[in-house]
NUZA-781359 format. One record per atom (N, C-alpha, C): residue number from 1; residue in one letter; x, y, z. Coordinates in steps of 0.2 Angstrom, whole numbers, plus 5000, padded with zeros to 4 digits. Each point is the difference from the previous one (the first is absolute). Example, Ala and Ser with C-alpha at 12.3 -4.5 7.8 and 13.67 -1.06 7.14 Angstrom:
<rs>
{r 1 "a" {5066 4972 5039}}
{r 1 "a" {4996 5006 5000}}
{r 1 "a" {5004 5006 5000}}
{r 2 "s" {4998 5005 4996}}
{r 2 "s" {5004 5006 5001}}
{r 2 "s" {4996 5005 5003}}
</rs>
This chain:
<rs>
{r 1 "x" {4960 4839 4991}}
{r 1 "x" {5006 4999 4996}}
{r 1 "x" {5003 5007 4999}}
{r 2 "x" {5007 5001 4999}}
{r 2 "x" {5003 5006 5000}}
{r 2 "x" {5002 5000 4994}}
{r 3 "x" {4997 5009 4998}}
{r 3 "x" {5001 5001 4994}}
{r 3 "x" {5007 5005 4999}}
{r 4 "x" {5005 4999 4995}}
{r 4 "x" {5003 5007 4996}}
{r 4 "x" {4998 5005 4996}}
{r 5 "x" {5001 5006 5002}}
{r 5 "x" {4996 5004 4997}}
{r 5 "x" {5008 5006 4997}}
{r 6 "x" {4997 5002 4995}}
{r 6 "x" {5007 5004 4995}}
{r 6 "x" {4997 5008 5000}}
{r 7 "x" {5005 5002 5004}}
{r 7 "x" {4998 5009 4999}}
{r 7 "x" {5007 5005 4995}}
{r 8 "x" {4995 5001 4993}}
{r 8 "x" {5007 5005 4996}}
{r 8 "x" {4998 5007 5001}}
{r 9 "x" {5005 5005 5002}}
{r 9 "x" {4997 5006 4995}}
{r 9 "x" {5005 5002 4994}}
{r 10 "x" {4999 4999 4994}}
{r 10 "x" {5004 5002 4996}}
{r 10 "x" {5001 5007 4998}}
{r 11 "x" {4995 5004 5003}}
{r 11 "x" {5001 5006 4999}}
{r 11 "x" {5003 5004 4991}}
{r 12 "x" {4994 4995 4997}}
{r 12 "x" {5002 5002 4993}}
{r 12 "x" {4992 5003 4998}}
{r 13 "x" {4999 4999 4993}}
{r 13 "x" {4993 5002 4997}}
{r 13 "x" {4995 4995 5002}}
{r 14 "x" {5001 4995 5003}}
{r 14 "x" {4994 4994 5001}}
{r 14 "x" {5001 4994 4996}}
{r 15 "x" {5004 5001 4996}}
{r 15 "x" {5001 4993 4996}}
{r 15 "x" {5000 4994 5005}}
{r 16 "x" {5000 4994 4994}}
{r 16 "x" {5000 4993 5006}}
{r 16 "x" {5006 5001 5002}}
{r 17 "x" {5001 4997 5007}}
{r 17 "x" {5008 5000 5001}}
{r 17 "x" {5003 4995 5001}}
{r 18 "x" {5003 4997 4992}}
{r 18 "x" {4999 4995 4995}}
{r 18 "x" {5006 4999 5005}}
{r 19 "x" {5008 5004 5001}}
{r 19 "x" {5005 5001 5002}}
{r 19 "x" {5001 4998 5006}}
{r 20 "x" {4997 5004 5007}}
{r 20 "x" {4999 4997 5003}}
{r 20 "x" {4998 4993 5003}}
{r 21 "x" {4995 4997 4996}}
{r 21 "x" {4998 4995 5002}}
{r 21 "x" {5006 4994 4998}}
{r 22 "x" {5002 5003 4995}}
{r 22 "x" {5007 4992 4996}}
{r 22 "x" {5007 5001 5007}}
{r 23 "x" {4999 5007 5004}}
{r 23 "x" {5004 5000 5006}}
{r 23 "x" {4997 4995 5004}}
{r 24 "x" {4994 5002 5001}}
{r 24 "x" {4998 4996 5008}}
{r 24 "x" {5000 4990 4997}}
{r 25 "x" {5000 5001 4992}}
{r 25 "x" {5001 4992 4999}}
{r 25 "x" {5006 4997 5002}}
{r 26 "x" {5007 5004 4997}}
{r 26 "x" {5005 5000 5001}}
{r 26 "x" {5003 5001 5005}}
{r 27 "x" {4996 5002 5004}}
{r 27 "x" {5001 5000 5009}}
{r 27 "x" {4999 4993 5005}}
{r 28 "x" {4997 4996 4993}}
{r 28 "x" {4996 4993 5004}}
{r 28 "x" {4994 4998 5003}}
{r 29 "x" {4997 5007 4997}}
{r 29 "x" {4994 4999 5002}}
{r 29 "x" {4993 4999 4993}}
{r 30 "x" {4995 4995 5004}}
{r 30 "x" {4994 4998 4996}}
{r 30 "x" {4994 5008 5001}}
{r 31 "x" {4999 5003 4991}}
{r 31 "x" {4998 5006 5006}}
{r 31 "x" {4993 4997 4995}}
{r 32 "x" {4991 5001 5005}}
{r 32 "x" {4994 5000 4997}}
{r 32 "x" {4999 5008 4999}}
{r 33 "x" {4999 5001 4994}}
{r 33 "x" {4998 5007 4999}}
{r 33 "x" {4994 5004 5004}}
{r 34 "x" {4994 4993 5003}}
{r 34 "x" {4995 5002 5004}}
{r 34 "x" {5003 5002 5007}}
{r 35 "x" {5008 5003 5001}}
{r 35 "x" {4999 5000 5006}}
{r 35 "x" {5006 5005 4999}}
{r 36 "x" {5000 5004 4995}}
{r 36 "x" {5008 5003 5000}}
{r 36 "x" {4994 5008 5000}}
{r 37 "x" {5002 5004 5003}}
{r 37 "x" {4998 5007 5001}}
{r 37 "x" {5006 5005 4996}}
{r 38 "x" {4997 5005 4996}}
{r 38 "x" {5006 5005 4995}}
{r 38 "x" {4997 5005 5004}}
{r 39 "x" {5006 5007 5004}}
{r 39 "x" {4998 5007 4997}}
{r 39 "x" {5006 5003 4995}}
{r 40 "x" {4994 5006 4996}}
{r 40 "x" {5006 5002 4998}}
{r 40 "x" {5003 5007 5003}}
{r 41 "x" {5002 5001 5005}}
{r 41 "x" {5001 5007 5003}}
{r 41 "x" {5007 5001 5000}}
{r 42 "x" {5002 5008 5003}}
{r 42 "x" {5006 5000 4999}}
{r 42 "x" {5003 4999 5008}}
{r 43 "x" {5009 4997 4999}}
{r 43 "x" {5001 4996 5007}}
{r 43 "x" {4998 5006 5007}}
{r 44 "x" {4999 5005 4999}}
{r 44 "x" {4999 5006 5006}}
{r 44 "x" {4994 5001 5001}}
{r 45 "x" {4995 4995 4997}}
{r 45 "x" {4994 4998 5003}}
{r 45 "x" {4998 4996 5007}}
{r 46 "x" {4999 5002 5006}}
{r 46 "x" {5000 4997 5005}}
{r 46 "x" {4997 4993 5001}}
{r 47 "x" {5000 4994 5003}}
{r 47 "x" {4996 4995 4999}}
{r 47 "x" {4991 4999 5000}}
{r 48 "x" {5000 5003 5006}}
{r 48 "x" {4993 5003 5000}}
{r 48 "x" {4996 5002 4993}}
{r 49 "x" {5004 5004 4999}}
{r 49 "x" {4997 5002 4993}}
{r 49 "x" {4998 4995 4994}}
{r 50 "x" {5005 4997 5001}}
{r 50 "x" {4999 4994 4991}}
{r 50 "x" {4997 4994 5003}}
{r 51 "x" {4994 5003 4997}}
{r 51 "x" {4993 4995 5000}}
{r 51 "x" {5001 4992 4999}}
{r 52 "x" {5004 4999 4996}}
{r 52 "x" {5002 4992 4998}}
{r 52 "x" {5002 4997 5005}}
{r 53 "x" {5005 5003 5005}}
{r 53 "x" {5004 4995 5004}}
{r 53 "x" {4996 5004 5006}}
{r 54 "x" {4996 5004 5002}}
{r 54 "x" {4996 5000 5007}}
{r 54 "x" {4994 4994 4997}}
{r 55 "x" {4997 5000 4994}}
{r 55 "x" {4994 4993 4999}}
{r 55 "x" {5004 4993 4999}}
{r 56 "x" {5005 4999 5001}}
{r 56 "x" {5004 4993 4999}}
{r 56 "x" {5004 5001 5007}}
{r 57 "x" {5000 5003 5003}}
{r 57 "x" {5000 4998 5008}}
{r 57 "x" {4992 4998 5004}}
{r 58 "x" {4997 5006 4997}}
{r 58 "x" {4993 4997 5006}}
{r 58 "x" {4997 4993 4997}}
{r 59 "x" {5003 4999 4995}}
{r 59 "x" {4995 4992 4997}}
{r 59 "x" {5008 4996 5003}}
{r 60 "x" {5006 4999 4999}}
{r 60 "x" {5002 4995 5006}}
{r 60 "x" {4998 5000 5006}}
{r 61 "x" {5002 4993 5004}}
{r 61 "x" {4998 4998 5004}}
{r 61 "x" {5006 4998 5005}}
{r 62 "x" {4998 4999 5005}}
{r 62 "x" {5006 4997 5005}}
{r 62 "x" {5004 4992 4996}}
{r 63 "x" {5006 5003 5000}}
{r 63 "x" {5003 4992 4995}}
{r 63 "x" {5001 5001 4993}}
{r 64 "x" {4997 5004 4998}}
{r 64 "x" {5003 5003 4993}}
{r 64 "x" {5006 5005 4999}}
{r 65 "x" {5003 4998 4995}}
{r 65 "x" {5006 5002 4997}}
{r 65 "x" {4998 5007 4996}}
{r 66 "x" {5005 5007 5001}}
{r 66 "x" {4999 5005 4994}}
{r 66 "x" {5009 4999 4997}}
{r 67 "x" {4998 5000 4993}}
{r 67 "x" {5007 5002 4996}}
{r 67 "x" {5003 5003 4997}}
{r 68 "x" {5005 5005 4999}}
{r 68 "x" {5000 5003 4997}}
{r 68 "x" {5007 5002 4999}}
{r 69 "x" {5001 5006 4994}}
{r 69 "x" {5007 4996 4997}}
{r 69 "x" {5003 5005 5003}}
{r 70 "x" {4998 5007 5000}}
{r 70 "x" {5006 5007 5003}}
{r 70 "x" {4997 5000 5008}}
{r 71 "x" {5004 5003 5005}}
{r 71 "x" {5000 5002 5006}}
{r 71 "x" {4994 5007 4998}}
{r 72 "x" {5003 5003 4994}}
{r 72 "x" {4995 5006 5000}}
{r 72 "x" {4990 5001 4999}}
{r 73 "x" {5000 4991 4999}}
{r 73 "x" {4994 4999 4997}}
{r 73 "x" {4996 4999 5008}}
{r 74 "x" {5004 5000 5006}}
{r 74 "x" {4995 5002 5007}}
{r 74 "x" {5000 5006 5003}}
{r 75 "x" {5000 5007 4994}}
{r 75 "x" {5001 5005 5004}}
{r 75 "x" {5004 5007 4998}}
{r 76 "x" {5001 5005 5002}}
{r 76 "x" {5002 5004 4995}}
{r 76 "x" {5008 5004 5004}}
{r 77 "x" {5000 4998 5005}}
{r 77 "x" {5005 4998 5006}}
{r 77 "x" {5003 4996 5004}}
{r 78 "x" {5004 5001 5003}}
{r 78 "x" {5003 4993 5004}}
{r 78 "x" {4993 5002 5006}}
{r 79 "x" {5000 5003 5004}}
{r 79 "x" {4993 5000 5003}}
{r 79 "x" {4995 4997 4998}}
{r 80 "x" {4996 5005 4994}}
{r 80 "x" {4996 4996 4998}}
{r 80 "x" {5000 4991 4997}}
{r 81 "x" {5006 4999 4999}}
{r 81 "x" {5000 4992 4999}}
{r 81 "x" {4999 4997 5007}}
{r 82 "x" {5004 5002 5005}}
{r 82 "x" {5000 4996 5005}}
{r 82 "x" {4993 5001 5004}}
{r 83 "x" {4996 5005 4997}}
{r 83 "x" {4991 5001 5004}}
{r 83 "x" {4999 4992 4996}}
{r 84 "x" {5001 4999 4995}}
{r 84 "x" {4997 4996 4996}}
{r 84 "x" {5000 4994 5003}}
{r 85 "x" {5007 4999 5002}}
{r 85 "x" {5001 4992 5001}}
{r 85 "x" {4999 4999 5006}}
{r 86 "x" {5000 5005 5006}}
{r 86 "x" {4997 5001 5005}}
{r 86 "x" {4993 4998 5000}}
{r 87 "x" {4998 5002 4996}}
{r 87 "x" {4993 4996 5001}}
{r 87 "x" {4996 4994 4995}}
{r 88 "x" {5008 4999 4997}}
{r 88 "x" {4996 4990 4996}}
{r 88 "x" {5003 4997 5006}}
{r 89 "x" {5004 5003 5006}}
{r 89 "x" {5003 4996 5006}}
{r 89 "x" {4995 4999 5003}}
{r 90 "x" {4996 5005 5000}}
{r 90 "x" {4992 5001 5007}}
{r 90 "x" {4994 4996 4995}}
{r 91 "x" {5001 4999 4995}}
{r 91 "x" {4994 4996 4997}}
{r 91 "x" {5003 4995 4997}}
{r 92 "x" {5007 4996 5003}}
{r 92 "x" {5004 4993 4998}}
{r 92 "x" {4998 4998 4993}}
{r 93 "x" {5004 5004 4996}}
{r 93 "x" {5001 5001 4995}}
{r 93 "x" {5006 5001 4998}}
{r 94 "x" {5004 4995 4995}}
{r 94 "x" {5005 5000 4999}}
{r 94 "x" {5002 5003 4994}}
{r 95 "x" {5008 5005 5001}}
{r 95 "x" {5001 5003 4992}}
{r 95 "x" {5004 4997 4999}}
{r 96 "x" {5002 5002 4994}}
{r 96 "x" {5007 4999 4995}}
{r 96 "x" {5000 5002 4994}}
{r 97 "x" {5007 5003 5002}}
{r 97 "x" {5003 5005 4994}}
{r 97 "x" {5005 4997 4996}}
{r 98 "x" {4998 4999 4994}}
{r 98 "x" {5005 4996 4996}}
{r 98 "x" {5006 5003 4998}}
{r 99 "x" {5001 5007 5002}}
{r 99 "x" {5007 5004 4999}}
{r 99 "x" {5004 4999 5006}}
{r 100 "x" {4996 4995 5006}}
{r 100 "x" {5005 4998 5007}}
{r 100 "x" {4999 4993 5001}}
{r 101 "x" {4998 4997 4996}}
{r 101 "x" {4999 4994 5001}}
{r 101 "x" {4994 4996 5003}}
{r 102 "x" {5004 4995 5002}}
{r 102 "x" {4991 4994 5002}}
{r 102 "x" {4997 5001 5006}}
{r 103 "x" {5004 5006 5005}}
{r 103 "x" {4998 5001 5006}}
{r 103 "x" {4993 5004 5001}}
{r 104 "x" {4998 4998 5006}}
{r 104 "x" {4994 5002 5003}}
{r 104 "x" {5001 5007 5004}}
{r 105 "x" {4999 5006 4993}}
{r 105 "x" {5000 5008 5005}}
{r 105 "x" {4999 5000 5006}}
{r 106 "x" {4992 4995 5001}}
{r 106 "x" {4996 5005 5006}}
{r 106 "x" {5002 4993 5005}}
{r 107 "x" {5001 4996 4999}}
{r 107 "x" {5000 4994 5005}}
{r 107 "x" {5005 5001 5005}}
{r 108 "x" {4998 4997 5005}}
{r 108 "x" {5007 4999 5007}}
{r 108 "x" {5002 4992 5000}}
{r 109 "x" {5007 5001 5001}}
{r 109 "x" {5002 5007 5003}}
{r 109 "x" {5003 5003 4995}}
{r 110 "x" {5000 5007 5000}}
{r 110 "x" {4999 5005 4996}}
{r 110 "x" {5009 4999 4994}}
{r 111 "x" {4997 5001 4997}}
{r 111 "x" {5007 4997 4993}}
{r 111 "x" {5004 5008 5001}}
{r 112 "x" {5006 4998 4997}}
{r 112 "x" {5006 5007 5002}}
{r 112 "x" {4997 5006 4995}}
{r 113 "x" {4996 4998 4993}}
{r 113 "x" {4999 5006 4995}}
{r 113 "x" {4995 5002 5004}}
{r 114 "x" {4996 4997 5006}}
{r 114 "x" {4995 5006 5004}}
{r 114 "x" {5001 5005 5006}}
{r 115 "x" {5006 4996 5002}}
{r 115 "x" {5006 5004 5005}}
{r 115 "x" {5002 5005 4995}}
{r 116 "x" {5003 4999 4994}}
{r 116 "x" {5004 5006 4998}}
{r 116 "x" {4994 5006 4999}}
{r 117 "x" {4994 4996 4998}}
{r 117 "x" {4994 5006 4998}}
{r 117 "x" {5000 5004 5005}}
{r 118 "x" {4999 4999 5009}}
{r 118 "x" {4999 5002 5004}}
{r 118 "x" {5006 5004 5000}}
{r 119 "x" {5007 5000 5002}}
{r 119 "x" {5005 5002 4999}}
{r 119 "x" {4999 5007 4998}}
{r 120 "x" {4999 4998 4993}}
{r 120 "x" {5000 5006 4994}}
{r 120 "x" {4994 5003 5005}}
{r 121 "x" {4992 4999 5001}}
{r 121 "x" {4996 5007 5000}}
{r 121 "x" {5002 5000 5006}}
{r 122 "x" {5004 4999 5005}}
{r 122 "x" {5005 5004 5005}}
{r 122 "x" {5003 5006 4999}}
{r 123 "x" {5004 4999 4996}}
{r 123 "x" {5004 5002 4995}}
{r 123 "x" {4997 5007 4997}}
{r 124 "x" {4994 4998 4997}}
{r 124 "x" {4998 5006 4996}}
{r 124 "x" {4995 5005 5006}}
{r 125 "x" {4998 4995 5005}}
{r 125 "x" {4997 5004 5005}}
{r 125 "x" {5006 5005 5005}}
{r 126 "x" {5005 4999 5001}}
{r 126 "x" {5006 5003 5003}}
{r 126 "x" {5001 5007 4996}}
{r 127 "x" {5000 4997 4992}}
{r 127 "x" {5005 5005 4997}}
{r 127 "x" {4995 5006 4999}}
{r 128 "x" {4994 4997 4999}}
{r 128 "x" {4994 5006 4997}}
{r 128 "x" {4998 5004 5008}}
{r 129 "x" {5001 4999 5006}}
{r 129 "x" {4999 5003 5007}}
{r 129 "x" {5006 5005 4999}}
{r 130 "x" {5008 4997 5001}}
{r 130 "x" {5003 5002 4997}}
{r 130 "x" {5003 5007 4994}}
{r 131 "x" {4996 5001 4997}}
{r 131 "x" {4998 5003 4995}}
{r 131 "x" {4998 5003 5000}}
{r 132 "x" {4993 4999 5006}}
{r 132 "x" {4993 5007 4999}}
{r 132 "x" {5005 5002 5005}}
{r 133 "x" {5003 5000 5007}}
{r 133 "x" {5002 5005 5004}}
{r 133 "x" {5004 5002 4998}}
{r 134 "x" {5007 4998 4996}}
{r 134 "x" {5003 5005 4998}}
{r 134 "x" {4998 5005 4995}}
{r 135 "x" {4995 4999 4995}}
{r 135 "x" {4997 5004 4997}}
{r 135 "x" {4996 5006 5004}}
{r 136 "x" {4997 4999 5005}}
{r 136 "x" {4998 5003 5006}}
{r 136 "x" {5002 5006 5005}}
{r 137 "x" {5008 4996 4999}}
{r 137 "x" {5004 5006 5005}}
{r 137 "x" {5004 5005 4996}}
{r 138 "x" {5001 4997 4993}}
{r 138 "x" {5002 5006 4994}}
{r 138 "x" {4995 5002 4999}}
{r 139 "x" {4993 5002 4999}}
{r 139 "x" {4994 5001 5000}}
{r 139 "x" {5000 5007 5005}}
{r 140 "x" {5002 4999 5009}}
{r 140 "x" {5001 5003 5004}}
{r 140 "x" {5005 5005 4999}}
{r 141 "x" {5006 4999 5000}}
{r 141 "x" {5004 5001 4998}}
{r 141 "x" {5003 5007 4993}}
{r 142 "x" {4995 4999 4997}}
{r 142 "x" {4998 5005 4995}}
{r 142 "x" {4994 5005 5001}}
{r 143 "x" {4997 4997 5006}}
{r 143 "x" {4995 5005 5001}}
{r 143 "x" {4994 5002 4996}}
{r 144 "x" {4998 4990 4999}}
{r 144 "x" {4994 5001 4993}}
{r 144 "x" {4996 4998 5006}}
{r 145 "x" {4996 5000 4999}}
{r 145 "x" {4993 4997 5007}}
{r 145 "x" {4998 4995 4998}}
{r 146 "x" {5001 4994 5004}}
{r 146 "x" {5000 4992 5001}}
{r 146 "x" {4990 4999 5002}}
{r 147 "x" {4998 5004 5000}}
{r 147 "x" {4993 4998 5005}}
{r 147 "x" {4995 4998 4994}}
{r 148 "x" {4994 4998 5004}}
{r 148 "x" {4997 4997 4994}}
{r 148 "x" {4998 5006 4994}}
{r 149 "x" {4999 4999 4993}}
{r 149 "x" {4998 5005 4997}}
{r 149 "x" {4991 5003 5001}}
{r 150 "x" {5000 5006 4997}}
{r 150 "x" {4990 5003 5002}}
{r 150 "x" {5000 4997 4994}}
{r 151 "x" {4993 4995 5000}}
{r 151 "x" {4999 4996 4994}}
{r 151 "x" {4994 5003 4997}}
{r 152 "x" {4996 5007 5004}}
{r 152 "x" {4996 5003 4998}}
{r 152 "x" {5002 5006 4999}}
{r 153 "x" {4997 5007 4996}}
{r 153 "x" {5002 5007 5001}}
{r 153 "x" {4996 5003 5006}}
{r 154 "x" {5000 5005 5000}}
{r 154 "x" {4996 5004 5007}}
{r 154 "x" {4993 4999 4997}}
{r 155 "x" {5000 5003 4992}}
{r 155 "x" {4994 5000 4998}}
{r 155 "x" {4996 4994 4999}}
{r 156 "x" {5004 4994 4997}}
{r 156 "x" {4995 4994 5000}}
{r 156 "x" {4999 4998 5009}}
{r 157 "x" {5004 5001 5005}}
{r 157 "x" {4997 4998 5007}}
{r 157 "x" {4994 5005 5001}}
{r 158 "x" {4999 5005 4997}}
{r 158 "x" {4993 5005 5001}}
{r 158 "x" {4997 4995 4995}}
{r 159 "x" {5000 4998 4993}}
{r 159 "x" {4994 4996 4999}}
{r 159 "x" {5000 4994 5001}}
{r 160 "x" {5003 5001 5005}}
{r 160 "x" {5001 4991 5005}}
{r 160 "x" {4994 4999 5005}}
{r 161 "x" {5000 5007 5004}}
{r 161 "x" {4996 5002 5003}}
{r 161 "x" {4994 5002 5000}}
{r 162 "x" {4997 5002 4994}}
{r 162 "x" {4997 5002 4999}}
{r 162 "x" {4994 4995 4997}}
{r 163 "x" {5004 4994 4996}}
{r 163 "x" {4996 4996 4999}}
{r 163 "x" {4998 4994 5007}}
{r 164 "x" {5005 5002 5004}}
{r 164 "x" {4996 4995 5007}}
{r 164 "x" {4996 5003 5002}}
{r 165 "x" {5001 5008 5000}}
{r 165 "x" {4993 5004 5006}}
{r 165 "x" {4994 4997 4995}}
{r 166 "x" {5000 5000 4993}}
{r 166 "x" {4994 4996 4995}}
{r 166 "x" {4997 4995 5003}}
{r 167 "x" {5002 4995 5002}}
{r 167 "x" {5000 4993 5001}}
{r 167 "x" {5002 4997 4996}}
{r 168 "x" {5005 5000 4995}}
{r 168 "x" {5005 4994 4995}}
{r 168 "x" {5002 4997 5008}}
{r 169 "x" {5003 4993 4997}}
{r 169 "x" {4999 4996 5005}}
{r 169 "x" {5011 5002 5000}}
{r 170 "x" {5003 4996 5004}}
{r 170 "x" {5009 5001 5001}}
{r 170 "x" {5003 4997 4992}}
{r 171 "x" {4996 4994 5002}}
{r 171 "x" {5004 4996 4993}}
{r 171 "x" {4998 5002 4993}}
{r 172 "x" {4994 5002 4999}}
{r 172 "x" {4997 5004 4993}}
{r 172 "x" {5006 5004 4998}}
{r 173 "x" {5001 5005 5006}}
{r 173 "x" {5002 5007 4999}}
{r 173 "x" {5010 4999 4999}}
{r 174 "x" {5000 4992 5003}}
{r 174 "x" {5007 5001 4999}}
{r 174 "x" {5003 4998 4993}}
{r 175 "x" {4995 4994 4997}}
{r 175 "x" {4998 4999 4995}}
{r 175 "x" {5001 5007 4995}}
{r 176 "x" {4994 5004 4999}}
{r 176 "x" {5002 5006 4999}}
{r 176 "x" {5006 5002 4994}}
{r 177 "x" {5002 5000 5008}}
{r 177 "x" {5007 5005 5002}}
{r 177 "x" {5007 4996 4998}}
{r 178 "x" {4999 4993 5000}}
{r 178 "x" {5007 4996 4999}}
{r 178 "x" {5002 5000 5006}}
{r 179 "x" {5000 4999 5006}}
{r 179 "x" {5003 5000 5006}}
{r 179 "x" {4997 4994 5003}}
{r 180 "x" {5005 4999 5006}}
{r 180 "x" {4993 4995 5005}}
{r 180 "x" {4998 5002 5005}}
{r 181 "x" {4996 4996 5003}}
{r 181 "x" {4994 5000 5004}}
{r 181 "x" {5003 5005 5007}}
{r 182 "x" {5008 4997 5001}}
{r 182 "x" {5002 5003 5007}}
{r 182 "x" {5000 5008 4998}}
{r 183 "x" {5003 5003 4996}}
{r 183 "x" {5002 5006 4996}}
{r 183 "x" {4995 5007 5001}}
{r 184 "x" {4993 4995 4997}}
{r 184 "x" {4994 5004 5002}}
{r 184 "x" {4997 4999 5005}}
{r 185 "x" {5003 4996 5004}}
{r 185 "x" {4997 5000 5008}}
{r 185 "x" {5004 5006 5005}}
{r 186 "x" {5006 5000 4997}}
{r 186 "x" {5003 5006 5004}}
{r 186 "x" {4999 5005 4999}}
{r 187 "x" {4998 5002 4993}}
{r 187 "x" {4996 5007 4997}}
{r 187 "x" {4996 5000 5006}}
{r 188 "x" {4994 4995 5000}}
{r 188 "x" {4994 5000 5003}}
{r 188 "x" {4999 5004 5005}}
{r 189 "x" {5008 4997 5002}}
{r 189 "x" {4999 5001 5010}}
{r 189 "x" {5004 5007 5004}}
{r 190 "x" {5004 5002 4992}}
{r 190 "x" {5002 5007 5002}}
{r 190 "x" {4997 5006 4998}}
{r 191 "x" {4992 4998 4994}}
{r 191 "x" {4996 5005 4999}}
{r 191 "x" {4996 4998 5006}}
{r 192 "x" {5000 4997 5003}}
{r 192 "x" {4994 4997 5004}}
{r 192 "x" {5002 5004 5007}}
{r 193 "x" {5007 5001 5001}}
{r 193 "x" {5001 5000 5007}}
{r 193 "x" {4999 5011 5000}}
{r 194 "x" {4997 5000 5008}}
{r 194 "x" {4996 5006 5001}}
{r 194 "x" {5005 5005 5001}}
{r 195 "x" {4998 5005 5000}}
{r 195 "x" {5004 5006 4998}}
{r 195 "x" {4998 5005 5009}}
{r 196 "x" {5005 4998 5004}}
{r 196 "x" {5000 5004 5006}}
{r 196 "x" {5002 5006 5002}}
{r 197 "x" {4994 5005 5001}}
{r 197 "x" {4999 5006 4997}}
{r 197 "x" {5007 5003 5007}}
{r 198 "x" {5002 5006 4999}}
{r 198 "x" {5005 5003 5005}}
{r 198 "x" {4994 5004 5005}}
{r 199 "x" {5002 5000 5007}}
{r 199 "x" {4996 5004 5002}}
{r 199 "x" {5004 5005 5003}}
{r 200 "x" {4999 5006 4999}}
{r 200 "x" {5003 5006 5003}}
{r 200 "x" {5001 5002 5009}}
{r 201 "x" {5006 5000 5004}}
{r 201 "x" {4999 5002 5005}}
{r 201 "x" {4999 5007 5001}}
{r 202 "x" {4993 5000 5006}}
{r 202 "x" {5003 5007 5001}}
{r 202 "x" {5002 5002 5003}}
{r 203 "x" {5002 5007 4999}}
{r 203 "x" {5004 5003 5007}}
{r 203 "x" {4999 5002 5005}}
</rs>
C-alpha cells in the first residue's frame, strides 16, 4: 500500500508547525502526523544536511508520495533541488509541491517546472564558468598571480618534514597542520628528493 509522507522545514524555533499544516489541509490533503517529517534549518541548508527530509526519504518506498509545500523545502538551490528529485525519480517516488500544484516533480515524462529547474542550473552553470574566467583574465591582466596559493609557510613545510623523518604517519601530520593529505605528500617528496652533488671538471 502506498503511503504519503509530509516534509516541512519551517525554519523557525521548533514550534509545532501548527501553520503549515492548516496549508497542506487547505491544499487538500489528509495529513497523519506519523508520517510528516519537521526541519528546522535555515533555507541554505543543503539537502543532505537536514536530517528530517534525508530520514523520510530512506523510510519511503517505491510508490510513495513526498509532499511539500515550498520548492525550497528540496534544497538550498535549484541544483541542489533538482539532485533531490533526481533521486525520488531513481527510487520511484513521487513529489509534489503544493506552491506548483498537483504535479509529479520527479515523474516522466518529466513536468515543464523540472525542465525549467534544469534550464536554470544551466543557467547558473554558464554564468559562474563565465565569471571565474573573466575574473581570471583581470586577475592576469593586473599582474596579481593566478596560481595556486602556498597553504604552508617555509617554516611549517620544515616542521612538516621534520615530523615525517619522525614517523607521524601523512594524515596525522596534515591533520596537524590543517592541510591535506596531498599538500604533505609534496613537502614529503621534495624534502625527499636527493641533493646531486656538482662534480668539478678538471683541467
Amino acid at each position: 500500500m502506498a503511503h504519503t509522507y509530509f516534509y516541512i522545514n519551517s525554519a523557525s524555533d521548533g514550534n509545532f508547525p501548527e501553520q503549515e499544516l492548516i496549508r497542506l489541509d487547505k491544499a487538500g490533503y489528509t495529513v497523519a502526523l506519523n508520517r510528516v517529517a519537521v526541519d528546522n534549518v535555515p533555507p541554505y541548508v543543503g539537502a543532505q544536511e537536514r536530517s528530517a527530509l534525508t530520514n523520510v526519504l530512506r523510510r519511503a518506498a517505491a510508490g510513495d508520495e513526498l509532499v511539500v509545500l515550498d520548492l525550497s523545502c528540496l534544497g538550498s538551490s535549484a541544483r541542489d533541488v533538482l539532485s533531490t528529485l533526481l533521486k525520488c525519480r531513481k527510487e520511484r517516488i513521487a513529489v509534489r509541491c503544493v506552491e506548483l500544484g498537483a504535479i509529479d516533480l520527479a515523474g516522466r515524462p518529466e513536468p515543464a517546472a523540472f525542465k525549467m529547474l534544469r534550464a536554470v542550473v544551466r543557467l547558473e552553470t554558464a554564468t559562474r564558468s563565465e565569471r571565474s574566467s573573466l575574473s581570471l583574465k583581470l586577475a592576469q591582466q593586473c599582474g596579481r598571480s593566478t596560481g595556486r596559493p602556498v597553504s604552508l609557510s617555509g617554516q611549517d613545510r620544515e616542521r612538516v618534514a621534520a615530523l615525517l623523518k619522525k614517523g607521524v604517519s601523512v594524515s596525522e601530520t596534515a591533520r596537524r597542520f590543517g592541510t591535506s593529505r596531498q599538500t604533505v605528500m609534496r613537502i614529503r617528496a621534495a624534502f625527499s628528493a636527493p641533493n646531486i652533488p656538482t662534480v668539478a671538471r678538471r683541467a
